[in-house]
C-alpha positions as CSV (number, residue, x, y, z in Angstrom):
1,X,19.3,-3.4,188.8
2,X,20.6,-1.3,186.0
3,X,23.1,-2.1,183.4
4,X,25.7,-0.5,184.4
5,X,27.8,-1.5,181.1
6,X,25.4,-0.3,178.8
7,X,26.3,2.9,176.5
8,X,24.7,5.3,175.1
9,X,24.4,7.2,171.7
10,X,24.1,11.0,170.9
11,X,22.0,11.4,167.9
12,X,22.6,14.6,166.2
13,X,21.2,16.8,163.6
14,X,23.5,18.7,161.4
15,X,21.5,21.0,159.0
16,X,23.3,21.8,155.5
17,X,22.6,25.1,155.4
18,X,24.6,26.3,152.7
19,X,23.9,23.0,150.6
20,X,19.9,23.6,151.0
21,X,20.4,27.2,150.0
22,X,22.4,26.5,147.1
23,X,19.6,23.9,145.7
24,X,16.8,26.7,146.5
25,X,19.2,29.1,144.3
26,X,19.3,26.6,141.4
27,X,15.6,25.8,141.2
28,X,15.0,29.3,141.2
29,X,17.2,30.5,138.4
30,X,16.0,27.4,136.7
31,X,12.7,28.2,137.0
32,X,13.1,31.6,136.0
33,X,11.8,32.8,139.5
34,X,12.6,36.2,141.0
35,X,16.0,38.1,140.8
36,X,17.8,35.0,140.9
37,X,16.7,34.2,137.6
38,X,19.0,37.4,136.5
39,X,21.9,36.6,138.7
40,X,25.2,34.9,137.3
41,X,25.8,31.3,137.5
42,X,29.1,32.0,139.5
43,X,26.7,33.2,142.3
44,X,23.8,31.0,142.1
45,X,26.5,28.2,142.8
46,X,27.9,30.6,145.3
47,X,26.7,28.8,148.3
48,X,28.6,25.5,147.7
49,X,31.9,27.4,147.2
50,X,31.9,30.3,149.3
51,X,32.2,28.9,152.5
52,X,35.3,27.0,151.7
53,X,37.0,30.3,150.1
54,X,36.1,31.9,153.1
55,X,37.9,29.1,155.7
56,X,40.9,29.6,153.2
57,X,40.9,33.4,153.3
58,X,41.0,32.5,157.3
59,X,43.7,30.4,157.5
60,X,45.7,32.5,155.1
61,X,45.2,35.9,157.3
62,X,45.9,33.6,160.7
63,X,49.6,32.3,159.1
64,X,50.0,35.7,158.0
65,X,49.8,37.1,161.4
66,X,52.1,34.5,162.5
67,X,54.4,35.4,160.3
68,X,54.0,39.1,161.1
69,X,55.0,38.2,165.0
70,X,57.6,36.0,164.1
71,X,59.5,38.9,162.2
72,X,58.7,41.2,164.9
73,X,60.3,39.0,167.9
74,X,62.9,38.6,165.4
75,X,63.6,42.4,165.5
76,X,62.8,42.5,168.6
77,X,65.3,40.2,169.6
78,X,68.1,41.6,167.3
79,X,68.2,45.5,168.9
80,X,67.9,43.2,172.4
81,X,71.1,42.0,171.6
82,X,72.7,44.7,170.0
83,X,71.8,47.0,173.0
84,X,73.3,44.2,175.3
85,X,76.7,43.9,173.4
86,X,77.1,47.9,173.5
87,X,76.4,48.5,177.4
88,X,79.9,48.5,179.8
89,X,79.4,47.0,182.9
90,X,81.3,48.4,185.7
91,X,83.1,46.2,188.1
92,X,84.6,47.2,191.3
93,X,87.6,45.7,192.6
């Protein structure tokens, strides 16, 4: 009969990508190896610090459109109720 209590665990792999790539980067300039050797130490160490400007740059542009459609309802919303205040409505008795 099987153990019907038992759990199980997901092993998984996460490869660092952009950590591996900046260690290649190092050792090459380092060793003097290829164009990297010629390349700036702001983009040699590129790999570890680009990705998190990029998430910022991402958040930043998604509050800003946020923003941009919160204005805009706003406007929206304001000639709404300036139209509504200037129409007549016509009763009959």
């Amino acid at each position: 009969m099987a153990d019907t209590n038992s759990t199980v665990q997901k092993v998984t792999f996460s490869f660092p990508f952009f950590s591996v790539l900046g260690i290649i980067f190092i050792t090459l300039k380092l060793a003097g190896i290829g164009a990297v050797a010629n390349w700036s130490w702001l983009w040699v160490l590129s790999p570890f610090w680009l990705p998190i400007v990029v998430g910022v740059l991402v958040v930043v542009a998604v509050l800003l459109v946020i923003l941009v459609l919160a204005i805009i309802t706003q406007i929206i919303d304001h000639f709404a109720d300036k139209r509504r205040k200037n129409t007549i409505t016509i009763t009959k008795r």
